[in-house]
C-alpha positions in Angstrom: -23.1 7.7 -17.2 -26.3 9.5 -18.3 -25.0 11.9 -19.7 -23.0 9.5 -21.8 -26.3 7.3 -22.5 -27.8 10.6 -24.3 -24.7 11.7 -26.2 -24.7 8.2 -28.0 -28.3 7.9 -28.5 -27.9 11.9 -30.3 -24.7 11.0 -32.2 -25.5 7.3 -33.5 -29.2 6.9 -32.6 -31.2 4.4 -30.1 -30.7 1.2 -31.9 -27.2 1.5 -31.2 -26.7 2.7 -28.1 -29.2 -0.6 -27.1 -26.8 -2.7 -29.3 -23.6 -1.3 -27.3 -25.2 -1.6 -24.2 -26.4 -5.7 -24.2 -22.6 -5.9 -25.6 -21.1 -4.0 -22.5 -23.5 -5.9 -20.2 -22.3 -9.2 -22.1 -18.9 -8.6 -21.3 -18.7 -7.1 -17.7 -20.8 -10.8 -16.6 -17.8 -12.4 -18.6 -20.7 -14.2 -21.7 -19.0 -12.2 -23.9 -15.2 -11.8 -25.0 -14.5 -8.2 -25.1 -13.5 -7.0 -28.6 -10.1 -5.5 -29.8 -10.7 -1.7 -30.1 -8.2 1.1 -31.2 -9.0 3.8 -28.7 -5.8 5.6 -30.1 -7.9 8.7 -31.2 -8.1 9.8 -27.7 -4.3 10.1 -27.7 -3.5 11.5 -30.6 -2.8 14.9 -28.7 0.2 13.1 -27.4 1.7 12.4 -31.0 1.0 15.9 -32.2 2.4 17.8 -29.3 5.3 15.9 -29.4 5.7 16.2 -32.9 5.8 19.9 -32.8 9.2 22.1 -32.3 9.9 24.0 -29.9 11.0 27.5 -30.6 13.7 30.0 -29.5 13.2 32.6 -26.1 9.3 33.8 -26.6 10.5 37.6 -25.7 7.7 38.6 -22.9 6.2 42.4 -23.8 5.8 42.8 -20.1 8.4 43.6 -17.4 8.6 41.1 -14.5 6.8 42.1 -11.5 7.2 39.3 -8.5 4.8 41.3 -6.6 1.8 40.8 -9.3 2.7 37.9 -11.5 0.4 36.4 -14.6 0.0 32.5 -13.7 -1.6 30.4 -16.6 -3.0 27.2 -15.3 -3.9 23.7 -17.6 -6.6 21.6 -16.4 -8.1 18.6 -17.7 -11.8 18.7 -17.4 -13.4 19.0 -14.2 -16.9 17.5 -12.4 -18.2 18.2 -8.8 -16.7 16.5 -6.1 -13.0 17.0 -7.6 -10.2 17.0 -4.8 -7.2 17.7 -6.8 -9.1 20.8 -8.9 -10.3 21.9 -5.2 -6.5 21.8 -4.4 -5.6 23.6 -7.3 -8.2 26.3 -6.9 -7.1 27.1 -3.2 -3.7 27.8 -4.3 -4.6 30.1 -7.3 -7.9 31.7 -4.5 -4.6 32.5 -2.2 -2.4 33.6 -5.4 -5.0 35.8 -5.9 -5.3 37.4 -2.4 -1.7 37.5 -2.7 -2.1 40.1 -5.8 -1.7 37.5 -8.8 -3.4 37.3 -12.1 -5.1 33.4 -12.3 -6.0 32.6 -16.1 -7.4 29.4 -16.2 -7.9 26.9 -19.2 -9.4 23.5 -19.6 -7.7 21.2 -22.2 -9.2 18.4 -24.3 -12.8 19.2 -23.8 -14.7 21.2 -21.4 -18.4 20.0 -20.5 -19.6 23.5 -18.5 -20.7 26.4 -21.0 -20.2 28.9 -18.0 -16.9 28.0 -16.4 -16.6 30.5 -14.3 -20.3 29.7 -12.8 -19.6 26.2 -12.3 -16.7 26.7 -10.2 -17.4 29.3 -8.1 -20.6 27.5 -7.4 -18.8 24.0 -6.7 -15.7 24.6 -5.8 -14.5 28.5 -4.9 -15.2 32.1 -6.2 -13.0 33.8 -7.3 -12.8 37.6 -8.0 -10.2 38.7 -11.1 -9.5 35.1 -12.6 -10.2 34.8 -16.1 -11.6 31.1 -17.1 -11.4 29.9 -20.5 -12.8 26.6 -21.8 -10.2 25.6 -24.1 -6.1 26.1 -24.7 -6.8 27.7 -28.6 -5.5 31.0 -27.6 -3.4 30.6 -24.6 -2.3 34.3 -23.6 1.5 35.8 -22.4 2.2 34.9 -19.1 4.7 34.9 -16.2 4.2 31.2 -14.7 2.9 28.3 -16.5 1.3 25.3 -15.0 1.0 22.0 -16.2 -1.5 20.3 -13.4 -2.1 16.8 -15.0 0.1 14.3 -17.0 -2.7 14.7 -19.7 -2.2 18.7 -19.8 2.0 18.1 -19.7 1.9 17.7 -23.5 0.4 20.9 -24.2 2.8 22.8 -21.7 5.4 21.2 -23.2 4.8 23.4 -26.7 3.3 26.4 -24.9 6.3 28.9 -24.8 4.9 32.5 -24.7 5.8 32.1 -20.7 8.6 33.0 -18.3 8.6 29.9 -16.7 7.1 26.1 -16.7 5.9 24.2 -13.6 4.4 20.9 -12.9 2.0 20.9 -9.8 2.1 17.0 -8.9 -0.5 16.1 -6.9 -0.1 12.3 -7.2 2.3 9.8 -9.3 0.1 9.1 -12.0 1.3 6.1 -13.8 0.1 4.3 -10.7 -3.3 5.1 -11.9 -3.0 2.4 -14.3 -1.7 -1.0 -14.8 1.6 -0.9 -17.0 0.2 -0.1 -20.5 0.9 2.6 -22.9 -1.2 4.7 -20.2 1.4 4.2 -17.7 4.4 5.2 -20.1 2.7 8.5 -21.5 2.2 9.7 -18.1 5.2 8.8 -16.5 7.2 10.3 -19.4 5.7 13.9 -18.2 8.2 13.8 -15.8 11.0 13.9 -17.9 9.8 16.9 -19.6 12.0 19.3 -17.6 9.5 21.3 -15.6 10.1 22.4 -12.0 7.6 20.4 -9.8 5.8 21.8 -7.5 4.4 18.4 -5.2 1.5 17.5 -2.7 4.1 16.3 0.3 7.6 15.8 0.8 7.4 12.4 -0.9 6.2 13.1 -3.8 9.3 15.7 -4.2 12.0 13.1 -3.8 10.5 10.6 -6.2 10.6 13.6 -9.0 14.5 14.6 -7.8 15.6 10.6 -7.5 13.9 9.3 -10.2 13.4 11.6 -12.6 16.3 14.0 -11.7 13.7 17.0 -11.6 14.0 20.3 -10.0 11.2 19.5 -7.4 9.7 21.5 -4.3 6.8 20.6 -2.1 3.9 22.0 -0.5 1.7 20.6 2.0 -2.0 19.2 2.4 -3.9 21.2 4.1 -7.8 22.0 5.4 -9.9 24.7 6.1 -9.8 25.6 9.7 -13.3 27.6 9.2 -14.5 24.8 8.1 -13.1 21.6 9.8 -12.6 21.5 13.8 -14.5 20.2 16.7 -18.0 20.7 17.5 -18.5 18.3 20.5 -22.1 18.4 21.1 -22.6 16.3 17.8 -20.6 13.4 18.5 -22.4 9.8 18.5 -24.2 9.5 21.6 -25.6 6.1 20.0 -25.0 2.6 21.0 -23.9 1.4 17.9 -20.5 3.3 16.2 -20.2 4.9 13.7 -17.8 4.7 10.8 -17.2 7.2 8.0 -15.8 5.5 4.8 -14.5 7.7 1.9 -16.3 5.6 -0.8 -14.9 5.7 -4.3 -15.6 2.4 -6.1 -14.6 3.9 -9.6 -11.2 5.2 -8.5 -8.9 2.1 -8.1 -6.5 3.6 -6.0 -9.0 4.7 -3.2 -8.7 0.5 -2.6 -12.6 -0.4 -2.3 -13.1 -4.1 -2.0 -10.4 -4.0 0.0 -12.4 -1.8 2.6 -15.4 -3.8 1.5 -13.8 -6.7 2.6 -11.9 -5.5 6.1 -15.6 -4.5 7.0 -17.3 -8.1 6.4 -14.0 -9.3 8.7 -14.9 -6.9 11.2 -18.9 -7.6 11.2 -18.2 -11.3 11.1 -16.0 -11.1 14.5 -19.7 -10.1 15.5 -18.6 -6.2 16.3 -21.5 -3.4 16.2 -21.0 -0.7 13.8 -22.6 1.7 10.8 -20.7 2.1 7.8 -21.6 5.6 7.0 -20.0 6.0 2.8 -19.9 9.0 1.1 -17.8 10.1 -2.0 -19.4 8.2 -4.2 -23.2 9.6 -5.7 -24.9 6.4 -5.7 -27.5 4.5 -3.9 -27.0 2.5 -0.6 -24.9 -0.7 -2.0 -26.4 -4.2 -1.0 -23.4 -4.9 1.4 -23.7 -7.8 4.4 -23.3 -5.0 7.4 -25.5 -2.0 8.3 -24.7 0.6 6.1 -26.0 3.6 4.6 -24.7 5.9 2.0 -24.4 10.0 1.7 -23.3 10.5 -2.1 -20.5 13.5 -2.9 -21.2 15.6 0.2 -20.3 19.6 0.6 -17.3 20.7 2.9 -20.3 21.7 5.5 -21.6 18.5 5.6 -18.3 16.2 5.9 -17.8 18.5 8.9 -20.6 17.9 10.0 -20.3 13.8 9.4 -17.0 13.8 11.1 -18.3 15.5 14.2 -21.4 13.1 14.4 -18.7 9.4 13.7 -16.7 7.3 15.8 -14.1 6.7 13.4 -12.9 7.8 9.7 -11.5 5.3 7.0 -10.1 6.2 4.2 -7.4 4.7 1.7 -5.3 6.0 -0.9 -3.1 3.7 -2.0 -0.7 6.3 -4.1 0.1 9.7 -2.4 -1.2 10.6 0.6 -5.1 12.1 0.9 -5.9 14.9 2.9 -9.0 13.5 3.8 -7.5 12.4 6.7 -6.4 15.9 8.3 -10.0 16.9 7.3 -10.9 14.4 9.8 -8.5 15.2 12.4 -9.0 18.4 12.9 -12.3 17.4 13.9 -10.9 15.3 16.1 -12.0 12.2 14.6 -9.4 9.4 14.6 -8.3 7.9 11.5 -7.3 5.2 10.0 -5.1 4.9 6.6 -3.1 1.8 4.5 0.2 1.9 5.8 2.6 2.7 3.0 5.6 4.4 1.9 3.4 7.5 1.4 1.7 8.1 4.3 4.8 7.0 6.4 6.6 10.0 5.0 4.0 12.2 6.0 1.7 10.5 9.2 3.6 9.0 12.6 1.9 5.5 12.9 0.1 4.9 16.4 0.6 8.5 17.7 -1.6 10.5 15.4 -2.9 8.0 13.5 -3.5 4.2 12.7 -1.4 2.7 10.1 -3.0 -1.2 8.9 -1.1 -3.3 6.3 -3.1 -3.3 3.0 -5.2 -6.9 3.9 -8.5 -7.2 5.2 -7.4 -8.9 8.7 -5.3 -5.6 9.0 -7.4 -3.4 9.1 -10.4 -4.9 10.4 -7.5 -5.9 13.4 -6.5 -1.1 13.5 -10.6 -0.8 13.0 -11.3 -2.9 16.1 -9.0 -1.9 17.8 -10.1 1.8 17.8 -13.3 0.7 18.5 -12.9 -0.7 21.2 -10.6 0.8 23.3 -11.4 4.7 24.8 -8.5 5.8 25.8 -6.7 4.8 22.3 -8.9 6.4 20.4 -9.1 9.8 22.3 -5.5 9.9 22.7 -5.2 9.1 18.4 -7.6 12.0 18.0 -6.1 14.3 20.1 -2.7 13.6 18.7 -3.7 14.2 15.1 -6.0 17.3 16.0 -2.7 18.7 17.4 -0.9 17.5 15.2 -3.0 19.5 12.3 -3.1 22.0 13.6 0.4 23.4 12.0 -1.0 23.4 8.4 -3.1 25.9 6.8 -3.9 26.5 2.9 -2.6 30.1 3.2 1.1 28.6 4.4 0.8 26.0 1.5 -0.2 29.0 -1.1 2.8 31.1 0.0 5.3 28.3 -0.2 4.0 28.2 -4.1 4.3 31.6 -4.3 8.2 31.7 -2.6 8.6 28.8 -4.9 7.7 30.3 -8.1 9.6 33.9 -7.2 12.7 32.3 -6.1 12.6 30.3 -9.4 11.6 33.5 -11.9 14.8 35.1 -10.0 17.6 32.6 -10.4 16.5 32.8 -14.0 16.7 36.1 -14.7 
């Protein structure tokens, strides 16, 4: 926000960026009708990729090595804190190890002068990946990834690859209500790239809906990272809750975890709402609570091992938050949904509530205050982890993308 603040005041000067501001302060306390406003700009990419032809077979100078493959990955932009780039860097960090070549590109505007820097300082470091802050010269390669409806349209012209994928982290269009939005990211799907998706579920919406070639990975965690450290569990009176906070993202469900925990305190139950997630300040909420901000892996370890109970929502495809927390053996609660249904066993490793505040206040309590429940719910999902690992999710890509380069060939 800022950031934003200052690139108006250089571009248009103070006096408007006050003007603009009493306006967007008018209109979010409802004094003010918001005005019509052609935003189209920001989408013109979409009309001029689309517009272009595709050509014949690009003819590759290189011979085909499976063993040590060039993989060209699109990214939108990036900012600290990102799960799904954190996802996407894994699988290239174990691509890598594997004996890839990672070239990665950031398309529509990069804000980091030193890409590389910024990522292997807040994300992962890697050792012989080549990072480029725009798709002007997109080189030769083997495998080419679209990882972001946004960054489908550019993929969709590239053609000096092998071979196109689509890694599907999420089903986008949910991110917004039906609107043009909606449309130009749904349409990605019909675009004829193999997808390569988070969960099994994911993969059947791409084959049934969108009769795409689709294969899945799973969610994983980092096991040197994330497991139990006993000593630093809540000792205190009072439990403790850990809320994955993210106000600005819609589908992480906020007021409705806002609300569930003013059901819960007004039943007259003790607990702390720990949030983090979200870099703000402590909101004025009616229920002891206290926020972290966005929080390194260490730390969330650490949380988890310290809390009673974790709480997080994603009312799309399924987070993998949740594992983070089980194999730390802290037990979980989630929305129960067609997504996490496909991937999490309700009441054995975790507790599924209906998406209404008696609901889950009803799963929270219930956790809270019964033992036996909640060690059994943890110990479940901490075995139940236990079978997943980012190296088996990388080498599933990689057996993915081989067997696909092969029945091509």
């Amino acid at each position: 926000m800022i950031k934003k603040a200052i690139k108006i005041i250089k571009k248009y000067g103070l006096k408007a960026f006050v003007r603009e501001s009493i306006k967007w302060i008018l209109t979010k306390l409802h004094l003010r009708k918001p005005e019509a406003s052609v935003r189209s700009s920001q989408y013109n990419y979409i009309d001029n990729f689309l517009r272009l032809k595709q050509h014949g077979k690009y003819e590759l100078k290189q011979a085909l090595n499976l063993n040590h493959l060039t993989i060209n990955w699109i990214i939108p932009d990036l900012s600290r804190g990102a799960g799904g780039h954190m996802t996407i860097f894994r699988i290239a960090k174990f691509l890598e190890e594997f004996g890839h070549k990672n070239r990665i590109y950031v398309f529509n505007g990069c804000q980091h002068k030193n890409l590389e820097k910024f990522i292997n300082k807040n994300f992962i470091k890697f050792k012989n990946t080549e990072f480029y802050t725009n798709i002007d010269s997109v080189r030769d390669s083997d495998v080419l990834f679209a990882t972001s409806w946004q960054t489908a349209y550019p993929v969709k012209v590239i053609n000096n690859t092998r071979r196109k994928f689509y890694f599907v982290q999420d089903f986008e269009p949910w991110f917004y209500p039906m609107s043009a939005e909606y449309k130009f990211a749904e349409n990605t799907y019909k675009f004829g790239f193999h997808c390569i998706t988070a969960g099994s579920w994911l993969a059947k919406i791409m084959q049934e809906k969108y009769n795409a070639k689709s294969n899945y990975f799973d969610l994983a965690y980092d096991r040197q990272i994330y497991y139990p450290k006993n000593k630093n569990k809540n000792n205190k009176q009072m439990p403790l809750i850990a809320y994955y906070a993210r106000p600005s993202t819609s589908r992480r469900g906020f007021e409705l975890a806002m609300q569930s925990f003013r059901e819960l305190f007004r039943r007259g139950i003790d607990f702390k709402v720990i949030l983090f997630g979200w870099d703000e300040s402590q909101p004025g909420l009616p229920f002891p609570c206290k926020s972290m901000g966005i929080l390194e892996h260490g730390q969330l370890a650490s949380l988890y091992n310290k809390v009673d109970l974790g709480l997080v929502f994603s009312l799309t495809n399924y987070s993998l938050i949740p594992q983070e927390m089980m194999a730390c053996k802290l037990p979980v609660v989630d929305i129960n949904s067609e997504t996490t249904q496909a991937i999490f066993t309700n009441n054995k490793n975790i507790i599924l509530a209906d998406p209404n505040p008696i609901a889950v206040a009803n799963a929270m309590e219930k956790l809270l205050k019964h033992n036996k429940l909640r060690d059994k719910i943890a110990e479940n999902g901490h075995n139940w982890v236990g079978q997943f690992s980012w190296k088996k999710s990388a080498k599933k890509v990689e057996d993915i993308i081989k067997a696909e380069l092969i029945s091509i060939l």
